[in-house]
C-alpha positions, 0 to 999 in steps of 0.5 A: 500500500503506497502512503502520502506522508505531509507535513514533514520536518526538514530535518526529517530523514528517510531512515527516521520515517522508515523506522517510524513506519515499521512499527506498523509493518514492513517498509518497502520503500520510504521517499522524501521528495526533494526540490529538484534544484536544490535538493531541499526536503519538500515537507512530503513523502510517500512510503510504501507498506509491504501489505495494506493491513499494515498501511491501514494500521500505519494511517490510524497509528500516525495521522495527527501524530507528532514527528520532529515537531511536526503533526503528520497528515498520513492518507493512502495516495493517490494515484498519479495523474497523466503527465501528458503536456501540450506540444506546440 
């Protein structure tokens, strides 16, 4: 089950949300999303949980919770949408 993770700390690592997350179950990846020209955190992420069950648990465990100092929205993610662009 793939989970958006906002409202991160800056000084959030992928390991610290990792180890956060598993808790709940296994991790099978943790993603912090970076600004691609500087390669600052985001405040986002996405991390993908072995089963749903555990996502499930991951969601109710810690929506609202506090991380860093920061109170994390957690919902499962959506989809990506077309990334067509207009060719002119």
């Amino acid at each position: 089950m793939n989970l958006y993770v906002g409202n991160l700390s800056y000084d959030l690592t992928e390991k610290d949300l990792s180890n956060a997350f598993g808790d709940y179950g296994i991790v099978t990846s943790a993603r912090i999303i970076t600004d691609r020209e500087t390669g600052k955190n985001r405040g986002f992420a996405f991390v993908e949980m072995e089963e749903k069950s555990a996502g499930l648990n991951a969601i109710e465990g810690l929506n609202q919770k506090e991380l860093f100092g920061r109170r994390l929205i957690v919902n499962e993610a959506k989809p990506k949408a077309s990334r067509e662009r207009a060719r002119w």
